[in-house]
Every structure is written in structure tokens, then in C-alpha cells.
N, CA and C of each residue as an Amber inpcrd file, in Angstrom:
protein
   564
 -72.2410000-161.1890000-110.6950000 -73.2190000-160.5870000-109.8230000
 -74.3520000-160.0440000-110.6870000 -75.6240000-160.2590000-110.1180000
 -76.7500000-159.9210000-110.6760000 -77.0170000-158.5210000-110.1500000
 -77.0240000-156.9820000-110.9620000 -77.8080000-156.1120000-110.5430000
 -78.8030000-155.5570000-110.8490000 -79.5190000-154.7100000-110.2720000
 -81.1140000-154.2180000-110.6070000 -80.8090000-152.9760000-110.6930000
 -81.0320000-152.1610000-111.7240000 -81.1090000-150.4430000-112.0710000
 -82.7280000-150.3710000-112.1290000 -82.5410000-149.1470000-111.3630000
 -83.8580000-148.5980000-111.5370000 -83.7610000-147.2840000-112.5980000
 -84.9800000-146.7860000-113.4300000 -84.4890000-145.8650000-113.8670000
 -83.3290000-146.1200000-114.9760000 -82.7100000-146.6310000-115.8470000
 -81.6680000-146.9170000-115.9840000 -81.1590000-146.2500000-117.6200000
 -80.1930000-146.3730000-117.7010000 -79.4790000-145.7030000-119.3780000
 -78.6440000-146.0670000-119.8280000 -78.0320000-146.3450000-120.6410000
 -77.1420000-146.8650000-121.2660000 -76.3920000-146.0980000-122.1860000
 -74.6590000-146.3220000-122.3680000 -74.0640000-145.6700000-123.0910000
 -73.6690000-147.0080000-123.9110000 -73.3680000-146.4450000-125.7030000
 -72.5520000-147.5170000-126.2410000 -71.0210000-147.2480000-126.7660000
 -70.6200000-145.8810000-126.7260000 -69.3100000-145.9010000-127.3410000
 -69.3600000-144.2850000-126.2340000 -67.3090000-144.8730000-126.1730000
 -66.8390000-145.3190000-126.9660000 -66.3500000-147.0030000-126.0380000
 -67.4370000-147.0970000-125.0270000 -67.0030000-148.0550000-124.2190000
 -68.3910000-148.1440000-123.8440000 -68.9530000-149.7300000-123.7890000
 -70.3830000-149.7350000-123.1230000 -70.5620000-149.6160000-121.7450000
 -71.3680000-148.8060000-120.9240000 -71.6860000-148.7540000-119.7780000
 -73.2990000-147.9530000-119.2530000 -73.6050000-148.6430000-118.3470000
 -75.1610000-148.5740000-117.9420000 -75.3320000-147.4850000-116.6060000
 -76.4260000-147.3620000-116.3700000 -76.1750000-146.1880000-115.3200000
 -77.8500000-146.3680000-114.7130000 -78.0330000-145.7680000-113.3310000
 -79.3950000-146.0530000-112.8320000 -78.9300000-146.0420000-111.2710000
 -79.7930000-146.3600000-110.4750000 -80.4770000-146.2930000-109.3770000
 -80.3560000-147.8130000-108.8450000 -80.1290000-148.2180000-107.6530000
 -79.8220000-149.4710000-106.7610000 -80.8590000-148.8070000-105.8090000
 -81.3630000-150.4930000-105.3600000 -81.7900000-149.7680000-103.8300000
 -81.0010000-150.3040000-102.5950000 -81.1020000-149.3750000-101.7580000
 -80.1260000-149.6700000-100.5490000 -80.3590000-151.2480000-100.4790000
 -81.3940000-152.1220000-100.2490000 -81.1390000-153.1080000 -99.8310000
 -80.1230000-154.1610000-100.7060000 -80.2550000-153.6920000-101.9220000
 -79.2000000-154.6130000-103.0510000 -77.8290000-154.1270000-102.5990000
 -77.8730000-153.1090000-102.4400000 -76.2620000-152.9730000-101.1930000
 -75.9560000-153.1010000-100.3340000 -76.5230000-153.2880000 -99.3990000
 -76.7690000-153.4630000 -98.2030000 -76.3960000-155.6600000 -99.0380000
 -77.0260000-156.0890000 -99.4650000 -76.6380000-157.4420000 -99.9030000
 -75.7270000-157.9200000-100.9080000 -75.0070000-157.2030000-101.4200000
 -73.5040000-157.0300000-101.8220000 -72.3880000-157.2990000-101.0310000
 -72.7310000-156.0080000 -99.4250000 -72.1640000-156.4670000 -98.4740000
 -71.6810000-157.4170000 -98.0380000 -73.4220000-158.1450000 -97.6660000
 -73.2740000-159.0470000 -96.8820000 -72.7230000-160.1060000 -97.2840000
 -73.1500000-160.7650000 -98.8730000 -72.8320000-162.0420000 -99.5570000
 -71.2640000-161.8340000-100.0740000 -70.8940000-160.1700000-100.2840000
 -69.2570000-160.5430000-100.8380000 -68.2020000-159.9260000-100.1060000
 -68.7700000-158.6570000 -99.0880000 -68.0690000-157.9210000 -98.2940000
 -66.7690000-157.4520000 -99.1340000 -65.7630000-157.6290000 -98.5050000
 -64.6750000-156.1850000 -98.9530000 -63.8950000-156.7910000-100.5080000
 -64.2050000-158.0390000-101.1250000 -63.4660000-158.1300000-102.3970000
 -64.2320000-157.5470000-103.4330000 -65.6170000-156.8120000-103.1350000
 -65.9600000-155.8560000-103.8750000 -65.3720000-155.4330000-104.2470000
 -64.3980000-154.6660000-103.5800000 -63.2990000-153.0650000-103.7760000
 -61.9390000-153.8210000-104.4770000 -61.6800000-155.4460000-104.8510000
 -60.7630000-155.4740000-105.3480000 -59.6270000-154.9530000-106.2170000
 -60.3220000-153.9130000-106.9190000 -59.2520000-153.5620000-108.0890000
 -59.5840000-151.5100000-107.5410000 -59.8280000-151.4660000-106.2490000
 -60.2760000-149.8470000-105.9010000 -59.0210000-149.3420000-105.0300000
 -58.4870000-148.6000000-105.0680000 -56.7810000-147.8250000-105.0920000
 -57.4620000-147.6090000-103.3600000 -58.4100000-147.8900000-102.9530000
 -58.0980000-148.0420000-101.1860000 -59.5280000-148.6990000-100.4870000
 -59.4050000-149.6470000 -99.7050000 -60.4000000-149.6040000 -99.2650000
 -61.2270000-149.3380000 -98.4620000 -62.1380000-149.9960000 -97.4090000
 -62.7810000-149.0160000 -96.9980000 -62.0330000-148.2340000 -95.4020000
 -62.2240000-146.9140000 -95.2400000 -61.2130000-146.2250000 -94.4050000
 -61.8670000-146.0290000 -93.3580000 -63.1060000-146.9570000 -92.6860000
 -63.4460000-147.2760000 -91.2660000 -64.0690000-145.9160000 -90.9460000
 -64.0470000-145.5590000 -89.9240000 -64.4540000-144.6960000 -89.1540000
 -63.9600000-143.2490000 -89.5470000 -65.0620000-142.4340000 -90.8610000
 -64.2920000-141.0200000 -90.9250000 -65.5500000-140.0550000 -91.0330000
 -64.6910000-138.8640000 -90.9310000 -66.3750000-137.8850000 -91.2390000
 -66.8830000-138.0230000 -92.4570000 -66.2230000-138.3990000 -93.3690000
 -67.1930000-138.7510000 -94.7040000 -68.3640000-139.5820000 -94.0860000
 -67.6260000-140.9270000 -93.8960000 -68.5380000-142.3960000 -93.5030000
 -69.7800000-141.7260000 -92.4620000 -69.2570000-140.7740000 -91.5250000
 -70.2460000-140.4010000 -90.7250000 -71.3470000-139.6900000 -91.1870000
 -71.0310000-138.7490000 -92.2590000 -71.8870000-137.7540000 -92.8070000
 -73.0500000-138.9640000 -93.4340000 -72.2620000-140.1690000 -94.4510000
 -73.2990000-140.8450000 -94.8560000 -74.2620000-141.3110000 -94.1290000
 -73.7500000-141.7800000 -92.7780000 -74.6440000-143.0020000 -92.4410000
 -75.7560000-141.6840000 -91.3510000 -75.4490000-140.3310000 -91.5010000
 -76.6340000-139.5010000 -91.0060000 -77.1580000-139.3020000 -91.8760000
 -77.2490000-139.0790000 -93.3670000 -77.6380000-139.1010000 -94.3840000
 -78.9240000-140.5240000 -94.7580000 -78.6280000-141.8460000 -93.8710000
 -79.0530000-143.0860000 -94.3900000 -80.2660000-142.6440000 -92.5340000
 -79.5290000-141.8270000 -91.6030000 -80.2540000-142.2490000 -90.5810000
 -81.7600000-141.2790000 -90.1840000 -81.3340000-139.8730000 -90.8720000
 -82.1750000-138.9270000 -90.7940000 -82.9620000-138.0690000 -92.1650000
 -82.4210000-138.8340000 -93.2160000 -82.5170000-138.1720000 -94.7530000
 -82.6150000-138.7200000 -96.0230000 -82.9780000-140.5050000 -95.7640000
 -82.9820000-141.3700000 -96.6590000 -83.4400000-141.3210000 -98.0900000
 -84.5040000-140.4570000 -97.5850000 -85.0860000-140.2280000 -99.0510000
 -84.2100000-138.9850000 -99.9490000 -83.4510000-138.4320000 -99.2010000
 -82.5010000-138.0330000 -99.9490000 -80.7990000-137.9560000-100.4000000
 -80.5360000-139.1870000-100.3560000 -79.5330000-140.2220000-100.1720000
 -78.9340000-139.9110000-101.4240000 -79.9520000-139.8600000-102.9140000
 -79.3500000-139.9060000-103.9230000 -78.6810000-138.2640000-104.1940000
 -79.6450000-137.5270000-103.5010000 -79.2030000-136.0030000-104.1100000
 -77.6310000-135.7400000-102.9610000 -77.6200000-136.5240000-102.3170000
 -76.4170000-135.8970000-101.2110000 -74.8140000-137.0540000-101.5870000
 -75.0400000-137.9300000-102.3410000 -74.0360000-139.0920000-102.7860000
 -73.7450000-139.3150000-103.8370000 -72.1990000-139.2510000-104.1950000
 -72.1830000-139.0270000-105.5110000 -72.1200000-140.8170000-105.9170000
 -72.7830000-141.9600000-105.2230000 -72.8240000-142.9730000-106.3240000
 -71.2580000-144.2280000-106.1580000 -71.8230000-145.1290000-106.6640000
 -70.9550000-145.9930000-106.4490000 -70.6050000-146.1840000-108.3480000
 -69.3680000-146.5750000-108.4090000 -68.8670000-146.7050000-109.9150000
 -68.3490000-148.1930000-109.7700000 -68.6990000-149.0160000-110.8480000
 -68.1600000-150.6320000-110.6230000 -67.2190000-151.2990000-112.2690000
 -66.6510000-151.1160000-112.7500000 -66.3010000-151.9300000-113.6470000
 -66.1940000-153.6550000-113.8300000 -66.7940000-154.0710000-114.6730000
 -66.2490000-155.2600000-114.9430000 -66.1420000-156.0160000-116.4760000
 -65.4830000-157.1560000-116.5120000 -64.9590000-157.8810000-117.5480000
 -66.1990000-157.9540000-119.0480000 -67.6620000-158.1480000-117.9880000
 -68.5490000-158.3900000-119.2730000 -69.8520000-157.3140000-118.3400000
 -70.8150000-157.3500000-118.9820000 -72.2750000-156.8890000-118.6600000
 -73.3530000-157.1020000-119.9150000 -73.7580000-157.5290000-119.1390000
 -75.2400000-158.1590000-120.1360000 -76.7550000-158.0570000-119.6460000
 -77.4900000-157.2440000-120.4540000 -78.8180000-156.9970000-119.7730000
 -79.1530000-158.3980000-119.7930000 -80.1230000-158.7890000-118.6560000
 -81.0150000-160.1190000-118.8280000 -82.9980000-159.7300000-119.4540000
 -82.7620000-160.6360000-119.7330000 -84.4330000-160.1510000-120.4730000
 -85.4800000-159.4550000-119.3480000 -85.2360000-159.6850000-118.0040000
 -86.1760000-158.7710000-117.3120000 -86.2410000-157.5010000-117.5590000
 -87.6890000-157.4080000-117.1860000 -88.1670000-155.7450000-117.6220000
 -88.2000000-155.4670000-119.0910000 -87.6690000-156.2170000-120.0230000
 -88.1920000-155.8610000-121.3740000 -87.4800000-154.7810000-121.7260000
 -87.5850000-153.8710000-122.6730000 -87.0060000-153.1430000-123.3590000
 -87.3040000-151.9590000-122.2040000 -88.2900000-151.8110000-121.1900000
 -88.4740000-150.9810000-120.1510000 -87.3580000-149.8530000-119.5800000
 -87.4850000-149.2370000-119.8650000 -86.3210000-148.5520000-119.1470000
 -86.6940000-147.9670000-117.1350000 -87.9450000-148.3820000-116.6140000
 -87.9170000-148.3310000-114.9260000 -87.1300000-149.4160000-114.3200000
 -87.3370000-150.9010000-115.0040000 -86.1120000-151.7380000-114.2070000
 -85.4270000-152.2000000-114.9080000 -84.6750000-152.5650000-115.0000000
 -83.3900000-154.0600000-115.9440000 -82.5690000-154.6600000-114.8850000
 -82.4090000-155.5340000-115.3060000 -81.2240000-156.3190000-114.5970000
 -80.3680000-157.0920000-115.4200000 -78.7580000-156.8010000-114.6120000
 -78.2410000-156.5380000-115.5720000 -76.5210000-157.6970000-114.4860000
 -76.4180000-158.5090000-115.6830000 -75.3460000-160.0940000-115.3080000
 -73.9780000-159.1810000-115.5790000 -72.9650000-158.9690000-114.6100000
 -71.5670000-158.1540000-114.9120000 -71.1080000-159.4020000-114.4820000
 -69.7920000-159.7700000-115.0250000 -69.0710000-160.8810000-114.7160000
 -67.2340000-160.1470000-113.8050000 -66.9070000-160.6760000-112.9350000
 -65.5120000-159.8520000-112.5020000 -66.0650000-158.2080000-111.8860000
 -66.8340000-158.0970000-111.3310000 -66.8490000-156.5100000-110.9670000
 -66.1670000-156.3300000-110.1400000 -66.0550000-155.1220000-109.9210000
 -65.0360000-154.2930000-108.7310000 -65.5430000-153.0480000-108.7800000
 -65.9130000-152.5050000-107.2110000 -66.6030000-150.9770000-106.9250000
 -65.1190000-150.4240000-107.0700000 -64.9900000-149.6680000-108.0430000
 -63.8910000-148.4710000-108.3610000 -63.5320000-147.1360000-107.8970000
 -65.2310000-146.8700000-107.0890000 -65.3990000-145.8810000-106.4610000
 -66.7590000-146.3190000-105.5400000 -66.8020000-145.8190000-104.8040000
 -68.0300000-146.2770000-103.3550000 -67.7130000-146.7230000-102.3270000
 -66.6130000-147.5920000-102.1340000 -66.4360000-148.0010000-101.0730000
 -66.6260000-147.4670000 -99.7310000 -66.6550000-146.4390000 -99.5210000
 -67.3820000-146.0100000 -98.2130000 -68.8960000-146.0100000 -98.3020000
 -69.6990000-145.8180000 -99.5660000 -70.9000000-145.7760000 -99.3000000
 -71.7330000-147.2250000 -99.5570000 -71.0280000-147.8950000-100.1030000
 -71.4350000-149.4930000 -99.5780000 -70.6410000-150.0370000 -98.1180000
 -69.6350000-150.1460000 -97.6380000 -69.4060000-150.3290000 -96.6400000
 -70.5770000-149.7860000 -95.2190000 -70.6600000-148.3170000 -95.7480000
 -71.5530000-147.5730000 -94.8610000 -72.7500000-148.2670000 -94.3950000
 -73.1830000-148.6110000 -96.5500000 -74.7530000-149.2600000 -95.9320000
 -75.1200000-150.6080000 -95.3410000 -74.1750000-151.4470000 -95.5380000
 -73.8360000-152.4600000 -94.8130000 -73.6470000-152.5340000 -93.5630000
 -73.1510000-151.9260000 -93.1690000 -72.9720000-152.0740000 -91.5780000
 -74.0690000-151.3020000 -91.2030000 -74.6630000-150.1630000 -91.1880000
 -75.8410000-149.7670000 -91.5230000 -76.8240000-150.6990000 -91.3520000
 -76.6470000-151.2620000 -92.3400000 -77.9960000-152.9820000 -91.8490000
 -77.9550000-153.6720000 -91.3230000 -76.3560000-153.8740000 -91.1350000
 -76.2320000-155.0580000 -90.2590000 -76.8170000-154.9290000 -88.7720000
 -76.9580000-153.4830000 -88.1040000 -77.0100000-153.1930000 -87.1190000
 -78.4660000-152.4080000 -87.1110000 -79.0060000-151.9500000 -88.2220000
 -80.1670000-151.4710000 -87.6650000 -81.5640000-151.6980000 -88.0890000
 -80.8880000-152.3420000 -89.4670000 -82.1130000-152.3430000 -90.6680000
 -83.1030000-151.3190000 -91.2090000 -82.7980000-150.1250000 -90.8100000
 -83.8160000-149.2320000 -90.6260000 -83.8230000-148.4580000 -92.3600000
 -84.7700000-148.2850000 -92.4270000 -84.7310000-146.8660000 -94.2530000
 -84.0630000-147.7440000 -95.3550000 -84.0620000-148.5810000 -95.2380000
 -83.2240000-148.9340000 -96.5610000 -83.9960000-149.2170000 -97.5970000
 -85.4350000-149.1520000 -97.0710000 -86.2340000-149.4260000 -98.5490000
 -86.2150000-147.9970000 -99.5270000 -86.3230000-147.1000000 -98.7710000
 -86.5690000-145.2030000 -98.8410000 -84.9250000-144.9760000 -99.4910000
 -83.6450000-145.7690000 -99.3620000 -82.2130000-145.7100000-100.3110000
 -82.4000000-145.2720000-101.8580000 -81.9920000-144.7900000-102.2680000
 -81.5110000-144.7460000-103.7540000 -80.5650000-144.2850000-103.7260000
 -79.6770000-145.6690000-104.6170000 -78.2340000-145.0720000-104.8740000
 -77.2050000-145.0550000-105.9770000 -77.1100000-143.9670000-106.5380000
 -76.8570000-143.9170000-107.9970000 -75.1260000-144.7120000-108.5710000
 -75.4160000-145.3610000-109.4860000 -74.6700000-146.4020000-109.6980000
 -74.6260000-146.2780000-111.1440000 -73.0000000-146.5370000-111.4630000
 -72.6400000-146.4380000-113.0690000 -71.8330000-147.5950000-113.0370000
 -72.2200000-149.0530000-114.1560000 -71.5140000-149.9780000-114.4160000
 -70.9450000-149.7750000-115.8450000 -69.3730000-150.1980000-115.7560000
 -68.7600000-149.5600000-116.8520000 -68.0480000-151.0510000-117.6240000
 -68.1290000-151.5890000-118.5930000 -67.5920000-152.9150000-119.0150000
 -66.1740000-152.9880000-119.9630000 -65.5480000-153.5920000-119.0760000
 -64.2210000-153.5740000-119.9200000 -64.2280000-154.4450000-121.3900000
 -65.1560000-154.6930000-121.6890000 -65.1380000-155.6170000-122.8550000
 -64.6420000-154.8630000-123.9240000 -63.6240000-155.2920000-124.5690000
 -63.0560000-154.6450000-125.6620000 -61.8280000-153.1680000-125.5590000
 -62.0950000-153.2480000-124.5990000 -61.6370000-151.4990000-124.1170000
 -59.8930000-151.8720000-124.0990000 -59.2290000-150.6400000-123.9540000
 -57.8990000-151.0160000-124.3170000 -57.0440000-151.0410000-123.2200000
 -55.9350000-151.7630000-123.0730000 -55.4220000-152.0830000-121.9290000
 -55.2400000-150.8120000-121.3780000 -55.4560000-151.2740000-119.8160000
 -55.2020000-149.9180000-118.8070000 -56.5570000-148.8640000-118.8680000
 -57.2000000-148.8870000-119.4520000 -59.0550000-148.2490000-119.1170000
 -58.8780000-148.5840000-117.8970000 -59.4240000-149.6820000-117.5520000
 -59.9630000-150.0330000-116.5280000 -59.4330000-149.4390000-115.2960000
 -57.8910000-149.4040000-115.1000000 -56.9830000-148.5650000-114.5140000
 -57.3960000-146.9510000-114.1560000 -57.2570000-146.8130000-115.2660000
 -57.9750000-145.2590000-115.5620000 -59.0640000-144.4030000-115.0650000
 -60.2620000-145.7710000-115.4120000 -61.5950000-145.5740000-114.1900000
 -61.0400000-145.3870000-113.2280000 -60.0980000-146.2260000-112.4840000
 -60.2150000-145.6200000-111.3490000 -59.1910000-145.1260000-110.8410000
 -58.1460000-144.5100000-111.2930000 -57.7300000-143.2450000-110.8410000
 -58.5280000-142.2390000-110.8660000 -59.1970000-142.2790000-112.2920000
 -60.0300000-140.9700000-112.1490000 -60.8790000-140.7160000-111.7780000
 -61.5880000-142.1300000-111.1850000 -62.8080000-141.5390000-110.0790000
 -62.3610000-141.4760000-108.8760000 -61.3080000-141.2240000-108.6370000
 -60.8000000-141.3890000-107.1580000 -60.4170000-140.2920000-106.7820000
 -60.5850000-138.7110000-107.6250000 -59.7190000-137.5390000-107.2720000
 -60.4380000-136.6150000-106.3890000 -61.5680000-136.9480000-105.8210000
 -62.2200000-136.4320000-104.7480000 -61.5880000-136.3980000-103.1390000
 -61.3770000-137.2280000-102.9740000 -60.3110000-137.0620000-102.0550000
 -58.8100000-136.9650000-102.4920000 -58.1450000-136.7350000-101.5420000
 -56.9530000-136.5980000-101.3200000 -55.8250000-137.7080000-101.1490000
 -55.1210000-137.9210000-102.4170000 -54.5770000-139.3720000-102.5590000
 -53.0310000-139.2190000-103.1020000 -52.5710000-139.7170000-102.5320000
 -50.8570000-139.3940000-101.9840000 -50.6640000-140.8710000-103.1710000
 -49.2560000-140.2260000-104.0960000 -49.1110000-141.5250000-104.7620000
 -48.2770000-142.9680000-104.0600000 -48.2160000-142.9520000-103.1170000
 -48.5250000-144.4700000-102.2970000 -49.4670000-144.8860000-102.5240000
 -50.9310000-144.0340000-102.4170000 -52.0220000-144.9190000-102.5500000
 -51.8550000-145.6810000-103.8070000 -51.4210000-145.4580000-105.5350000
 -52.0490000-146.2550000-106.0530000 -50.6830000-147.4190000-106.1860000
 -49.7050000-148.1140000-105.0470000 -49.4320000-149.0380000-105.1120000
 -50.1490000-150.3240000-104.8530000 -51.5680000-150.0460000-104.9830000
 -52.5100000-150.9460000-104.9060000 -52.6630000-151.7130000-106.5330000
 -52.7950000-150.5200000-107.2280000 -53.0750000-150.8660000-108.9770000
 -51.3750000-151.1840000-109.6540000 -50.0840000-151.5280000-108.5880000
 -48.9120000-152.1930000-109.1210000 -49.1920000-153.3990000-109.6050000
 -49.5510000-154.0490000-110.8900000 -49.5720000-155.7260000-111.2170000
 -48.8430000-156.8700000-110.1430000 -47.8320000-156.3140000-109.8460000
 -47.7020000-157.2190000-108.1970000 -48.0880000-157.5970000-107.3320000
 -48.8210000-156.5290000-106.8100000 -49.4980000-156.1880000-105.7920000
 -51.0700000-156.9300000-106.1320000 -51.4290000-157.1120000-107.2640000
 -52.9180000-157.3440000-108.0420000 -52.5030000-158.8810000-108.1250000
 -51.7030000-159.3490000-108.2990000 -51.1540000-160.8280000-108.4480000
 -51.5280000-160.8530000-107.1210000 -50.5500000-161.1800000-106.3730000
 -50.1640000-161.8740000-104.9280000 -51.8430000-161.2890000-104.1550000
 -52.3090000-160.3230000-104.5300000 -53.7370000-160.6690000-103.8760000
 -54.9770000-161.5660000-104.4490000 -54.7740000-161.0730000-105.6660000
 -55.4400000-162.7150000-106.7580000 -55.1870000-164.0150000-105.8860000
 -54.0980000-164.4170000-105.6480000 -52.8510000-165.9500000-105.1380000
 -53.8650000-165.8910000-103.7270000 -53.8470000-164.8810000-102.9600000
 -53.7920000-165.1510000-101.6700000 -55.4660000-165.7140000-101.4900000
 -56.1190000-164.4840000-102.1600000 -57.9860000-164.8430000-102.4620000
 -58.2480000-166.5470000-102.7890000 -57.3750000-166.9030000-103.2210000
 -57.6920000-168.4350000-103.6130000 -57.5000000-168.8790000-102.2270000
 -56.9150000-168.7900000-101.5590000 -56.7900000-169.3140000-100.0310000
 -57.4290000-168.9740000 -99.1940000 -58.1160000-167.8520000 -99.3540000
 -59.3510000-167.1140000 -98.7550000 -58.6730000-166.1860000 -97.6490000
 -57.3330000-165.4030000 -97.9520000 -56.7650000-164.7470000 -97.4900000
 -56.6880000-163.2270000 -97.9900000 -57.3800000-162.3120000 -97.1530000
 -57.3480000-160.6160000 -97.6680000 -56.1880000-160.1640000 -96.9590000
 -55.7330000-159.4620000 -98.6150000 -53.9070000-159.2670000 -98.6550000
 -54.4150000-157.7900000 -98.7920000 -54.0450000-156.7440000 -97.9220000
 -54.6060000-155.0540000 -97.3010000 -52.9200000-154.5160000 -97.6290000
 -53.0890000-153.6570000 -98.6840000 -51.8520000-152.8690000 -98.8550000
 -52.1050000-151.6640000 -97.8330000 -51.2350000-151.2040000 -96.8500000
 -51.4480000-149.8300000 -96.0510000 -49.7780000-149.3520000 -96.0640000
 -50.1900000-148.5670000 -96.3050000 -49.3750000-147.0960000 -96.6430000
 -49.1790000-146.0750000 -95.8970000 -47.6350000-145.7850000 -95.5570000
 -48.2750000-144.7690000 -94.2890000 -47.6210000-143.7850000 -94.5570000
């Protein structure tokens, strides 16, 4: 997946990862082109209809322009990331080639803005939404894991939830994706 940071920064150790600004509509088209295997490797996905989801999408309906100060951001890991030569050494845009991503954390606030567009189209140019891509390249087994337990401690998460991140469970949904089948661990 190709993304666009606005604003953007970069860390190099002790693990490389980039950081910046999306605009709603690049999420809002995440959505649409990959919908929920975004959240593949994210300990839950998206939880439909809640007062979080609600708070956002009044946030997207009455307060757009302040979207970034009220959201804490979507977090994505993946396998590689590579700036592409756009924008130059610039630090207002880059774009930036992640290979294997997975939102680790966001899933309600991309879900949000998606359906959000799908239905209204409205403010999404006026979006900013703060976004940290984190690259497993080199990093040591189980990081990646790690991201996201630990961005996940904002809510309230019962250890059922992370029988999502069981290697079993990460297999047989790998297997099933080839068939174009979404394998939904729920926990009750």
C-alpha cells in the first residue's frame, strides 16, 4: 500500500518508523479498496456500533477540522517501508511503499471514516489523521506482537481478546484469505 504523510518524521532506532498526518480521504480509500483485512494482525476488529465509533463520526460530522486534536491516530505495522522519491527530501509530503501492513490500532477510526463516506461524503477534505507506520524489518521476533498489545491498552481487553495473536488462529486465517474467506474470532 502506497501512503501519503503530511507533515511527516521519521524515527531510525531502535526500529525504523515514520509518523505524520493522512487525509481522511486516503482513509476513507483504504476502506474502500481493502476494507476489514486492514486490521489483520489487530487483537479485535472493528466493534460496529459503540459510543466510541459514535463520538468519532460527530467529531468527522460537526468538528472536522478538529479531528486530529480529539483522535489518538491510527498505528499500522508492516514487513518493509520505503520512502518513494516524491516530495524530495521535503518534509510537508512523502509517500511512503509499506509492504504487509496491518492497522494495529485504529480500527474504529478507519472503519468510522469509511462508512462515513460511503454514506455521506461530507468534510473529508477538512480530516487529519495522525498516523504512525512502524516497520518490522529487522526487529526481533514478537515486536510486532508487542505493538500491538501495547497499543491496545486504552480500552478494556479481557485476555480472550488476544486469542486473535495465537499463531493458529493467524494461520487458518492466512488459509482461509486465500479463498477469500474472513475467519472473525469472537469471544464472549
Amino acid at each position: 500500500m502506497e501512503i501519503g504523510l503530511a507533515q511527516w518524521g521519521k524515527i531510525d532506532t531502535p526500529h525504523t518508523a515514520y509518523y505524520g498526518m493522512v487525509a481522511g480521504e486516503e482513509v476513507s480509500n483504504w476502506w474502500t479498496t481493502t476494507g476489514k483485512r486492514l486490521f489483520a494482525q489487530n487483537i479485535r476488529q472493528m466493534l460496529g456500533s459503540t459510543e466510541v465509533n459514535e463520538e468519532i463520526r460527530n467529531t468527522l460530522e460537526t468538528s472536522p477540522d478538529k479531528f486530529w486534536y480529539f483522535n489518538n491516530g491510527i498505528t499500522i505495522v508492516a514487513d518493509t517501508i520505503r520512502k518513494s522519491a516524491v516530495g524530495g527530501n521535503s518534509r510537508e509530503l512523502g509517500s511512503f511503499k509499506a509492504a504487509n501492513i496491518s492497522i494495529v490500532n485504529g480500527a474504529q477510526t478507519v472503519s468510522t471514516i469509511g462508512r462515513f463516506a460511503a454514506n455521506e461524503f461530507n468534510n473529508l477534505e477538512d480530516i487529519k489523521v495522525p498516523v504512525r507506520l512502524i516497520s518490522l524489518e529487522g526487529a526481533e521476533d514478537g515486536f510486532g506482537g508487542n505493538v500491538t498489545k501495547t497499543n491496545n491498552r486504552q480500552n478494556r481487553i479481557e485476555n480472550r481478546d488476544f486469542v486473535s495473536q495465537d499463531p493458529e488462529q493467524i494461520r487458518i486465517r492466512k488459509e482461509l484469505l486465500i479463498e477469500d474467506i474472513d475467519y472473525n474470532i469472537i469471544t464472549l
